[in-house]
Steps between C-alpha positions, in 0.01 A plus 500: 500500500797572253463619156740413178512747192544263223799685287615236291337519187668533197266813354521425123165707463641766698885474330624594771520430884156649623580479826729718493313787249448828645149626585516857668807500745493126563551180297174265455625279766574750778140593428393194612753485795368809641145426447550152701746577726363567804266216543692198394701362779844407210520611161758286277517545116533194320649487187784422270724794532535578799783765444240689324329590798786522794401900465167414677653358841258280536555103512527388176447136455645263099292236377508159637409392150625738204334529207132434597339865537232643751417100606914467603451800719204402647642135552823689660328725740303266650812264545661764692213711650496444883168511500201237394335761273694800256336771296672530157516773266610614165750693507315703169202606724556851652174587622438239771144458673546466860136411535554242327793403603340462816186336388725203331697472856165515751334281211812239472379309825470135377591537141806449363481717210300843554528696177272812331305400144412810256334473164823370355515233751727432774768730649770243625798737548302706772378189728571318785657191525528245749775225585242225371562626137852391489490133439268567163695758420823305495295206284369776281892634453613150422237465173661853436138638533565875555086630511447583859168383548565158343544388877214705631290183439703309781443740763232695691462772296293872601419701214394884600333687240642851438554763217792540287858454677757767329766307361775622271648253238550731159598817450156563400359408828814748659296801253207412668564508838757826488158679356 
């Protein structure tokens, strides 16, 4: 299975690219490189700017479609992924849970959509995605409906329940994790 890091956001809560913050000795998304590396068959970046990330030598993928956020990437990835199925990723979420990682993959088997649900609801940037989801995704980008799990409702979707996933979009949230 391959796995795309979804870089392309434009971080206005952030103000500034997260991806490329430093946490320790690495930047946010080499923590999340190094935490999946060695069990995804491909990892490809997708974003806007991919000059941003040449440092990484890693495959770095544009945009098919500019300007439509996490649901572009996601619409991208699966375009290009060799494979049926793809796990995605934020690239703002440095402390990745390879249990669960592998409980979306093993759990994936006839869904099209395997994805975890906290208290805040659903976790859509840390899910697994098959081929099947491109067609409403490309109908969802054409209303210019950017909310991920608009399209949910025209696949097979698994949710798996699970605690809080880390993810860092304010400086605020930064604090918290470096303590």
């Amino acid at each position: 299975m391959n796995a795309y890091i979804l870089a392309g956001g434009e971080s206005k809560r952030f103000g500034s690219n997260k991806a490329l913050v430093k946490v320790g000795s690495e930047t946010l998304i080499e923590k999340v490189i190094n935490s999946i590396k060695t069990f995804f068959d491909k990892i490809t970046i997708i974003t806007n700017e991919p000059n941003d990330y040449e440092f990484l030598n890693i495959d770095v993928k544009k945009d098919i479609v500019s300007g439509c956020g996490s649901l572009g990437g996601i619409y991208t990835g699966l375009v290009i992924s060799s494979g049926f199925k793809s796990f995605f990723i934020a690239c703002d979420m440095p402390d990745v849970n390879m249990s669960l990682v592998k409980q979306l993959i093993i759990e994936s088997e006839g869904f099209d959509v395997v994805v975890p649900k906290t208290k805040k609801g659903y976790e859509p940037l840390f899910a697994v995605y098959s081929k099947n989801c491109i067609k409403p995704i490309q109908l969802q980008l054409k209303k210019g409906d950017l909310k991920i799990i608009n399209f949910y409702k025209y696949v097979k979707v698994k949710e798996i329940p699970t605690d809080v996933i880390i993810n860092i979009n304010t400086q605020k949230d930064l604090e918290q994790y470096l303590k």
